[in-house]
Every structure is written in C-alpha cells, then in structure tokens.
N, C-alpha and C positions, 0 to 999 in steps of 0.2 A: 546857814547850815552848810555842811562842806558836802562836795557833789562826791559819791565813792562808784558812779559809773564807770567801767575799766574802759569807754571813751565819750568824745562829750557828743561827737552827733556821727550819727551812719544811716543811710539808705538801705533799708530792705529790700531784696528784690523779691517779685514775686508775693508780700506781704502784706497784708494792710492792716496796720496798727492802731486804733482808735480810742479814744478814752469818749468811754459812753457813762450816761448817770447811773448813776444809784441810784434806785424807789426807796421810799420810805415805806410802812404797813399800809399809808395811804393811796400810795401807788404815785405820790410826789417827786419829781427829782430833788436828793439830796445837794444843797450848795458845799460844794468844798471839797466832793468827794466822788468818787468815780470810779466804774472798773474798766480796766484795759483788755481789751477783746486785740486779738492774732486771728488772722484771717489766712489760713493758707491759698494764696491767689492765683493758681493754676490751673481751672475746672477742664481746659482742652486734652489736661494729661490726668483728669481725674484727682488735682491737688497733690500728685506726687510731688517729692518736693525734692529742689536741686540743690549742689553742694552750695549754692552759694542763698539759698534758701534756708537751711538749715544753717549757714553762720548768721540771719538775722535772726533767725529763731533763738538762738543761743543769748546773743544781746540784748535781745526785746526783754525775754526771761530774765535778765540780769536788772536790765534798768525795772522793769517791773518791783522787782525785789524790794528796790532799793525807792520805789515810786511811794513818796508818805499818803499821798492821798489815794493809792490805789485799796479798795476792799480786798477783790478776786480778779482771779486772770480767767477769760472765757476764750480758750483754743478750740477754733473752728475750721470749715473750709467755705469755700463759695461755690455758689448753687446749690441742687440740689438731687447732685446724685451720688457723690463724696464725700465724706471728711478727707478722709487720706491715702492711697495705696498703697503707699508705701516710697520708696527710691526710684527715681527716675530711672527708667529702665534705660534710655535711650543711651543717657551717660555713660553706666553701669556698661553696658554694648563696646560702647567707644572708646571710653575714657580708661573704661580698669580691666576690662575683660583682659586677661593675659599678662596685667600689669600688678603684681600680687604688692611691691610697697609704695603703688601710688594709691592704691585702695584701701592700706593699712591706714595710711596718713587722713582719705576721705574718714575709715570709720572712726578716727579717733573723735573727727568733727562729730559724727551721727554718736556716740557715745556721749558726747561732751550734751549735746541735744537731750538727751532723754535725761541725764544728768539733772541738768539745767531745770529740765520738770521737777524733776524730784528733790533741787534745793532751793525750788522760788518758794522767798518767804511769804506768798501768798498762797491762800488756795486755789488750785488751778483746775476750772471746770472745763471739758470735754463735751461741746454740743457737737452732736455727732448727727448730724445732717444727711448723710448717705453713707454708701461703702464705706467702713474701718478694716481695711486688710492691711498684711505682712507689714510692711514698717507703722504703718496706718497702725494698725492693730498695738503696736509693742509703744508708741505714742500718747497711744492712747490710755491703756493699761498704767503708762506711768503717770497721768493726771489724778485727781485724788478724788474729782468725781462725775461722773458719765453723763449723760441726759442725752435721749436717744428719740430721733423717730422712727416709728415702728417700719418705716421702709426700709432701715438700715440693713446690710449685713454684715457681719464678723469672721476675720476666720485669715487663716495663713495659706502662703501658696508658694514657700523654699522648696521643699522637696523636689514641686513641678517643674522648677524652673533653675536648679542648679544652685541651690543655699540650703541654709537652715535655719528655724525661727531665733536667731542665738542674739538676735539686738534686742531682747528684754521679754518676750514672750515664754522661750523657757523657764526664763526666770517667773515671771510677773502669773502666768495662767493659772499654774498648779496651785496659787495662793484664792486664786477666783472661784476656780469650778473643780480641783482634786484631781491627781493626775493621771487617772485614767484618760479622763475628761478632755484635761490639756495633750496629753498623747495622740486621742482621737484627732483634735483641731488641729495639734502639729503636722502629724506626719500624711493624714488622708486627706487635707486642705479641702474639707467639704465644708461651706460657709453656713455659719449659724444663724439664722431671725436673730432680730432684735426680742421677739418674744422667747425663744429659744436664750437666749444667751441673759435677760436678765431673770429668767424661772432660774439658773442658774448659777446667778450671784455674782454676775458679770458687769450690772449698770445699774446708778444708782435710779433710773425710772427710765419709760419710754412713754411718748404717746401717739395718736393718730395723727397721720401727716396726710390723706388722701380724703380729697373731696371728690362727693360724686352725686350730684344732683341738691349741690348746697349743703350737704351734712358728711358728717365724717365719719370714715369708714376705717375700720380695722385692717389692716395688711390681710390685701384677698387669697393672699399666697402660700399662707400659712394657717395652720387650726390654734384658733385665738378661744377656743371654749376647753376646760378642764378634761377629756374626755380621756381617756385608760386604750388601750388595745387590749389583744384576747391574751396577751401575758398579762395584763394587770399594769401596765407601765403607763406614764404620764404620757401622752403625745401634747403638749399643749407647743406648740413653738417649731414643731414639723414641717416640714413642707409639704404640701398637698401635692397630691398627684393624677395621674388621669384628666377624667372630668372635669372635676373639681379643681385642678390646675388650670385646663383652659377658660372655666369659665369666671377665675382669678383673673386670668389675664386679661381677658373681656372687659372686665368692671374695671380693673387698671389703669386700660386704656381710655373709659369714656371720664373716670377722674383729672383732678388737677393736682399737685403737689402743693401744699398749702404750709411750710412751717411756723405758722403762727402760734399753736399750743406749745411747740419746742418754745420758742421766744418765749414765751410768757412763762415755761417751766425754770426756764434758767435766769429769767430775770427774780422771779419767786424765791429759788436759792439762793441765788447774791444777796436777795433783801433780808433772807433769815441769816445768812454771814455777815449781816451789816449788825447783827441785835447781838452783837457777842463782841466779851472781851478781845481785844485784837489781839494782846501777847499772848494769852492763854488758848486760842486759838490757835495762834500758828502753832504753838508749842504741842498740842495737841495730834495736828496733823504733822508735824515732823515723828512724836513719838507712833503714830502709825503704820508713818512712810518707813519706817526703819526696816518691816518686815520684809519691803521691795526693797530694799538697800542693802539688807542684810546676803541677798542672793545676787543680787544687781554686782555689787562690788568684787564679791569673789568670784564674781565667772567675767565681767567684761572682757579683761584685758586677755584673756588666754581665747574668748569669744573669737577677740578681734585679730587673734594672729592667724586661727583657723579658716574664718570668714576669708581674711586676704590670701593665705595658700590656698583654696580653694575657687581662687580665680586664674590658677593656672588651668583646673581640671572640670568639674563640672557646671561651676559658674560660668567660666570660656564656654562653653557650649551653649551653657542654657539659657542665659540672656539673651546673647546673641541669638539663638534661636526664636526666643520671644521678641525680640525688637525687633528682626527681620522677617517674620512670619507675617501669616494673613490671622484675623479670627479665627478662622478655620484651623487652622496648622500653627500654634508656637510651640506645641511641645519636640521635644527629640524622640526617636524612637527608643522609648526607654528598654524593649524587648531586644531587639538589636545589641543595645549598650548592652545590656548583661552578659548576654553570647559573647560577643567581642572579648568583652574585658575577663570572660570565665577563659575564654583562650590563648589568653594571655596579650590582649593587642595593648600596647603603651598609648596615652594620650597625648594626640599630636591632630593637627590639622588637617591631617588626612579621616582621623576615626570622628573627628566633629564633622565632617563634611559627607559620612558614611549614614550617619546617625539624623543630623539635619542638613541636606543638601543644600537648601534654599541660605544658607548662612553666607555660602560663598557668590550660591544667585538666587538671588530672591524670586526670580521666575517661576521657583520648582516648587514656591509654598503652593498648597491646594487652594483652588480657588472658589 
C-alpha cells in the first residue's frame, strides 16, 4: 500500500506519541489494531506548547489520519495538573512580541494545528487531565470529544494578557454553551469547573480524580449537588467560597490525584468507537465537524492578521508583562492604560514601561 505521509520520519519535540491497544467489550487487547495517543510533553510550563511543538502536532495528526490500524486519536498532556495552557508565553515574550510578521507566519502553524484536529480522519479524543485554558481551551474545543477530571478547569485569559480568544474559541464556545455564555468566558477569563462546564454542554463526561483516604472524592472546590440559589438558578459547578472554600482546600490537600477513572473512561469510548462501522463513522463526525468549520474557516485568516498586528500594541505589553512578572504581578495596569490612551499617549516603549515597569526590569514585579 503506498505511504500518503507528507514525510516518511520526523522527531517530535516535546511530544510523546504511542500507539496503545484497543479493548475489546472483554476489556482484551485487540491484535492488529490500536489507538495513537499525543502527549503534550511539557508539564514544567504547564504543557504549553512550542512552535516547534505544534509542527509535530500537525504531523502526528496527519500520519494519524492516514494510520490504517489506528481506531482514535487520544490528545492529552502529562501530569496532572494540565492538559494545555495554551502558547508558550516565553516565546510569545521573545520571539514575536513586537514582531507582527514573524508571529503571523507562527499562527499560520497554530491554525494549521487546530485544523489538523478538525480533518484527522479519526476520532480525536481530548482527556483533559488538568487545566484547559486559552489555546488549551481552543485545542481543545476543536477535538470531537472531551473526557475530563473533575479537577480540571476551563476558561480563557486574552483579554488579561494582551490577545483575544480568536484561535478557535470564538468560533468553537458559542456552539457549546450560547453566546452569552461564551462572552462571559471570553472576555471576564474567570475559569469554569469541570462540573460547571459539562452542566453546560461543554464535555463529553467528567469524573473524580481525587483520593482522600482511599476513596474518591468530588472536586471539594465546587458544589457538586443540584442545589438552586434564592433567584432560583442552578449553582451546581460554582465555586465555593468562604468556609466552604477553605475547608475544600483542606481536603485537597490531605488527597492524592489519582487518574485512573479518566483512563478507564477513555479507554471505554475507544472500545465503543471500535464497535462501529469505520467509514460511516468518520463520515459521521466530519458531517458534525462541519458546524466548527463552518465558523473556523471564515474567521481564521482575518483572525490571524489581527492576532499579529496586535503584537505591535497590547500583545507587546502584555506578554511580556506576564513572562517577566512574578505570580504576584503579570498583569499591566490596565487602569493606567486607559488614562494614558483616553489622553491620547501612542504606543511605544515608553507607555509599556509606564503601565508594566518590571518589563524593562524585572526587579519592579511585586514580590
């Protein structure tokens, strides 16, 4: 059979690609057939991923495609406190801040990336192991289907930090949870529960990832029972607060992270995508993918010219700001910037340096 790989061997960086078995209903490995699992391999930066991360990303996906023995693709991250963050901020800092068409040419790659999801002719599953933000999140979204631990959270963080959710979130949210919904997560980047966000129609399941005296415990951090507030509204997927916040974190802390339920949930779906016609499958999920592709396509490219002018002006700031910051201190003074720019000051490296001092010396971040 002729190889239609567009090359015959490349090194991942950062990546770890495996072809793991298939179960049968028996819960036997299937001979002959396998699903290829992505591992985004960067846990010290939270699995963000780098440009040269995302071109294996891009290939894996392809040879996937093209993989006859593969069922499903299961894109994940390592450890457990991430799936994804999004783009290496450090780069982003270095590399593009300031640099509006060498950043054009990165996003073409992070487009071609999410792309890549959305035409592997596999199903491509999303075990989502920790944090799913900003490019995390738009990654994500473009997989076709989620399985989550309840420790996870969701949610974007452009506006904070000098972008906007425009690599596939705008597009892909409002199809999830209605655009109020996605408005809220776009623009106030307050991060969703995992129970939060599939009450919402966000993932295709979640389960309990936290052991705490040998049994498993529901995210202590959130209200995990049906319960209404005094308007009548759902809180189920909230975060607690007060009391009930610290003594979430209490329990937290005496737990262990445990993703063996995740495992066993994603292995469950590959087995039920192993009991189905393979053409009439994919063909199934491409005619679904269509409705992210139908929004995906008409906004990318005009995305991607804004996202790189946008690294002349508050990208240049705001990255840099967060790369060179402490915990304490990445944001800019966003109050400041407004004044400034209501008075007319042009953006130049003197008003980044008005706004986030520490940019030029990192001394000045709070400590």
């Amino acid at each position: 059979m002729k190889d239609h790989n567009l090359v015959e061997t490349f090194s991942p960086q950062n990546l770890l690609v495996e072809r793991r078995p298939v179960r049968d209903r028996a819960g036997a490995p299937v001979e002959g057939l396998h699903n290829l699992w992505i591992t985004l391999n960067n846990p010290d930066q939270l699995n963000a991923y780098t440009t040269e991360m995302i071109k294996g990303i891009i290939l894996t996906l392809r040879a996937a495609s093209n993989d006859r023995a593969a069922v499903a693709v299961v894109l994940t991250g390592a450890g457990n406190k991430a799936f994804c963050t999004g783009g290496n901020t450090h780069e982003y800092a270095e590399l593009y801040a300031g640099a509006p068409g060498e950043y054009r040419q990165y996003m073409r790659l992070f487009n071609d990336m999410v792309t890549a999801v959305l035409h592997c002719d596999k199903p491509v599953v999303c075990r989502v192991n920790g944090m799913r933000v900003a490019g995390g999140q738009e990654i994500g979204m473009a997989c076709d289907f989620s399985l989550a631990s309840d420790l996870a959270v969701f949610g974007q963080a452009g506006p904070k930090h000098g972008s906007a959710p425009d690599g596939g979130s705008t597009d892909f949210l409002p199809l999830f949870v209605g655009i109020e919904r996605a408005l809220a997560s776009g623009t106030l980047c307050e991060m969703w529960s995992a129970h939060r966000f599939h009450q919402l129609g966000g993932l295709t399941g979640i389960v309990p990832a936290l052991k705490v005296d040998g049994r498993w415990v529901a995210n202590p951090l959130v209200v995990t029972d049906r319960l209404l507030d005094e308007f009548g509204r759902m809180v189920l997927g909230e975060w607690k607060t007060g009391k009930e916040r610290e003594a979430g974190k209490a329990l937290l802390a005496r737990g262990t992270v445990d993703l063996s339920l995740l495992d066993a949930e994603v292995e469950k779906l590959c087995t039920t995508l192993l009991y189905t016609m393979p053409d009439c499958l994919t063909k199934t999920i491409e005619s679904l993918r269509k409705h992210k592709l139908q929004h995906w396509d008409r906004n990318r490219e005009t995305n991607r010219a804004w996202l790189a002018l946008n690294m002349v002006t508050e990208a240049n700031a705001g990255f840099r700001a967060f790369d060179r910051g402490t915990k304490k201190q990445r944001e800019v003074d966003f109050v400041l910037l407004r004044r400034r720019l209501a008075e007319g000051a042009r953006w130049s490296e003197d008003l980044i340096r008005e706004i986030a001092p520490w940019v030029a010396d990192p001394e000045k971040a709070a400590k």
